[in-house]
N, C-alpha and C positions, 0 to 999 in steps of 0.2 A: 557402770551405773548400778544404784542400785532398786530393787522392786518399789512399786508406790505401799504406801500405809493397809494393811488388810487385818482383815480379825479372824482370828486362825482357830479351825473347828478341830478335834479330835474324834469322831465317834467309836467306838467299840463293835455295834451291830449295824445289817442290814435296817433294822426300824428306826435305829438314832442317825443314820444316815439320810432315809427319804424322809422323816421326821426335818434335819435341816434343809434339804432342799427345796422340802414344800412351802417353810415357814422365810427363807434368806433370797434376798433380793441379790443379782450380780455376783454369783456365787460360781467358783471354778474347785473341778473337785483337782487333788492332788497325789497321782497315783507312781509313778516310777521317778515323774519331774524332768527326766532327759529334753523333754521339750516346753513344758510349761515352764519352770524355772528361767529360761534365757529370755522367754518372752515377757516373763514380767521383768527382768531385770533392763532388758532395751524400752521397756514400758510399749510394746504393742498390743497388751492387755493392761489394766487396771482395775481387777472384780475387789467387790468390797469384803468380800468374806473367801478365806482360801480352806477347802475341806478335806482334809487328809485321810485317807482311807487304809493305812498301812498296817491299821491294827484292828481291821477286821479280817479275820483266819478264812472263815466262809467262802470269801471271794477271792481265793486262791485255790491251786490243787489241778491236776493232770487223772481224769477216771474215765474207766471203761464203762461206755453206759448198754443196754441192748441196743441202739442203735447206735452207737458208733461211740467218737471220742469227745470229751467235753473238756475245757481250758477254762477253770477260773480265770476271770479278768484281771483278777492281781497276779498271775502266775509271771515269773519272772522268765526274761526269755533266756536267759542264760540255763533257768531250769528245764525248759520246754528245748531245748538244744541238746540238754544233755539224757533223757528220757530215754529210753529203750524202745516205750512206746510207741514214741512219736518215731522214731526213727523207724519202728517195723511198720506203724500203719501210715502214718501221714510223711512219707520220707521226703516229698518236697517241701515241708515249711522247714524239717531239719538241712536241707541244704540249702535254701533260703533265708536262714537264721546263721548261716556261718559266714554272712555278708554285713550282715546288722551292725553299724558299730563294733565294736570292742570288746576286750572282757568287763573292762569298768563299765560301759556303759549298759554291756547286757544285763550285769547284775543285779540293777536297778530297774532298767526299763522293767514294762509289763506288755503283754500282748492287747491290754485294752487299752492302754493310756496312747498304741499307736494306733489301734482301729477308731479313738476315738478322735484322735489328733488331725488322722487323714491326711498328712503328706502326702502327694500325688506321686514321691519316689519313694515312699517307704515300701520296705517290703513284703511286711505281714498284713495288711490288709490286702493286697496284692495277693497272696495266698490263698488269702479268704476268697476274696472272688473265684482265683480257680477252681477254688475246690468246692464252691457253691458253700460254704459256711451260712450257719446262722446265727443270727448276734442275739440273745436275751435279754432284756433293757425290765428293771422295773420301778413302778411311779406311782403316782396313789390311783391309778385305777386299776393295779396290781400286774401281773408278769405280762408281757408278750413278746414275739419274735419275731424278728427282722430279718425274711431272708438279705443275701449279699447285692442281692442285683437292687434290691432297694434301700439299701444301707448309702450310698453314698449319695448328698444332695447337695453339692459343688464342694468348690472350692473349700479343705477345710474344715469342713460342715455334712456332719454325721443326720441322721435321722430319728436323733435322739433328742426326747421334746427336754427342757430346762430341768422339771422335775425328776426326770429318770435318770436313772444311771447302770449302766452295763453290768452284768452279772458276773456272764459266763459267754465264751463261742462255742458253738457244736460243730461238729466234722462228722459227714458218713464218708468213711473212708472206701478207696478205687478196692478193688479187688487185691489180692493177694498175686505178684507179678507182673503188676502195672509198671508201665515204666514213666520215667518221669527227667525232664530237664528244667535246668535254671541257669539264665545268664544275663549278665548284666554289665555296665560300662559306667566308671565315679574315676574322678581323677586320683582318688588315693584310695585302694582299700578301706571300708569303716566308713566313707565320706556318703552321700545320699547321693542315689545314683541317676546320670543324666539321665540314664533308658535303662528298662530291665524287658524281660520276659520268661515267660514258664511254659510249660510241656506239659501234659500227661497224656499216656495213647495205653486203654487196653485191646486187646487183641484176643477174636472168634477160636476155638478148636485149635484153628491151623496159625496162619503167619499175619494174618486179615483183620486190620482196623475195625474195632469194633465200638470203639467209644473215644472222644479226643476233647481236650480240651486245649485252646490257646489264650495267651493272655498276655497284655505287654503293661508296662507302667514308669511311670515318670515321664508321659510323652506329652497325654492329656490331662484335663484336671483331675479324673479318676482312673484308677486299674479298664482295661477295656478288655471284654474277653470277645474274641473274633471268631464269632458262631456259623458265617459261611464258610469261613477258610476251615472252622473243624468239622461244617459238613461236609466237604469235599474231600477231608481225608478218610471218612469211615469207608472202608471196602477197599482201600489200597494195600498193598502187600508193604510192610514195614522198613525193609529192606528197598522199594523203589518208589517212595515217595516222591510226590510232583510238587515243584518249590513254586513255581508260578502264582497258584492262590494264595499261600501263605505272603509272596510278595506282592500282588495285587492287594490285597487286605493292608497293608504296610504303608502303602502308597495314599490309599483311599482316607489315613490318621490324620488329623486337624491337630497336629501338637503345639505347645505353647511355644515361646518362644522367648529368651530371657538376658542377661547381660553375659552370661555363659557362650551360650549356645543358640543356633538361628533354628528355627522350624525346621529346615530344609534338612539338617546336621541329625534330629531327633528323629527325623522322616527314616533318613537313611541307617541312623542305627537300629533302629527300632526293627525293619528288614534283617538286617547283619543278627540281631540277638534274635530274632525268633528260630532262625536257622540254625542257631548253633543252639539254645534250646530241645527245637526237636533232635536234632540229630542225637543230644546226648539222649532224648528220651527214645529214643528209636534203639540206640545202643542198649540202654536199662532196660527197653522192652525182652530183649535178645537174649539179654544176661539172665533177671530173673524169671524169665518163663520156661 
């Protein structure tokens, strides 16, 4: 099939940007297209104006700010993969970006166009939640930010009102020897995955849980991060983690349920990846401390 009739915008800058947003009714911006494009072409969208942002420079770019790392929203993920940066400070979006798709598709994609797309399997908003990110959105009553935990408002559907549109994301990154897992279950490599989940555990002085994060995705309509199961690990010795909470927490998921796969199937992966998750990040803790 192909897209319905649209009037195609170009701008240059951020101000000829919210300039059309504020003034264009039905209006879809168009940033990597991996996933917009299929959707107009199935026509489960139909906006009357499509706004291309690919030749605004601004909203792109990987910098060190004093408090941590910031990601142009045009930044390409295939560039955000291949980063130094990213790999020394935020090294689980880098290992959760070697799941994403493809080379073709990384090329293009951007890391806003899928925070703002919100697949409930994609990966990088998945990220963002663990790593508490924050999203920059701005509109005509000028900048503001969004932490993670409020960023997602269903299905879908970002917490970004019509007129705005995403800047940048910010990361304060764990500490230096944090350790970190990712694991996930898709029927083909590159495919959007039925369940995922993430790790990160830093660790006191000695060997002792000091800080954890968990988080699973593709289960529910949003990334979910299970904040009993990581208070129950702060104080455990890394090396003798108790799997009980983390499986109790697994159990307690209300996951969707679809022509794939039943509730029950997501239930029980959703258990299986957060386990081997940690384990890899228990291992990372090990290695780089």
């Amino acid at each position: 099939m192909k897209p319905p009739s649209f009037q195609y915008h170009r701008p240059q800058t951020r101000e000829e940007l919210g300039a059309l947003l504020t003034s264009l009714d039905n209006a879809k911006i168009l940033a990597g297209g991996q996933s917009l494009m299929p959707m107009l072409n199935l026509r489960v969208i139909a906006p009357d104006h499509l706004i291309d942002i690919n030749r605004i420079p601004e909203l792109a770019g990987i910098r060190e700010t004093a408090d941590g790392i910031e990601i142009g929203a045009m930044t390409r993920q295939a560039d955000i993969l291949s980063s130094p940066i990213i790999r020394d400070r935020l090294p689980l979006l880098t290992r959760a970006l070697e799941h994403v798709g493809h080379i073709q598709t990384r090329s293009r994609g951007t890391i806003g166009g899928s925070c703002c797309h919100l697949d409930p399997s994609a990966e990088q908003p998945a990220i963002c939640t663990a790593l508490d990110a924050e999203f920059v959105a701005i509109g005509p009553k000028g900048r503001r930010v969004i932490a993670a935990a409020d960023w997602f408002q269903g299905m879908l559907q970002s917490s970004l009102d019509d007129q705005e549109f995403l800047e940048a994301v910010r990361f304060r990154p764990w500490a230096k020897g944090h350790g970190y897992g990712f694991a996930e279950y898709a029927r083909r490599h590159g495919d959007f995955a039925i369940s995922g989940a993430a790790a990160l555990l830093e660790a006191d002085g000695g060997s002792r849980i000091a800080r954890a994060a968990l988080l699973v995705f593709g289960v529910e309509e949003a990334p979910r991060r299970l904040y009993e199961a990581e208070a129950a690990l702060v104080g455990q010795i890394a090396s003798e983690i108790a799997l009980a909470p983390i499986l109790d927490a697994a159990r307690a998921l209300d996951p969707m349920e679809d022509v794939q796969v039943t509730a029950d199937y997501r239930r029980h992966l959703a258990g299986t990846l957060l386990g081997r998750a940690l384990r890899e990040a228990c291992t990372s803790l090990e290695q780089r401390s």
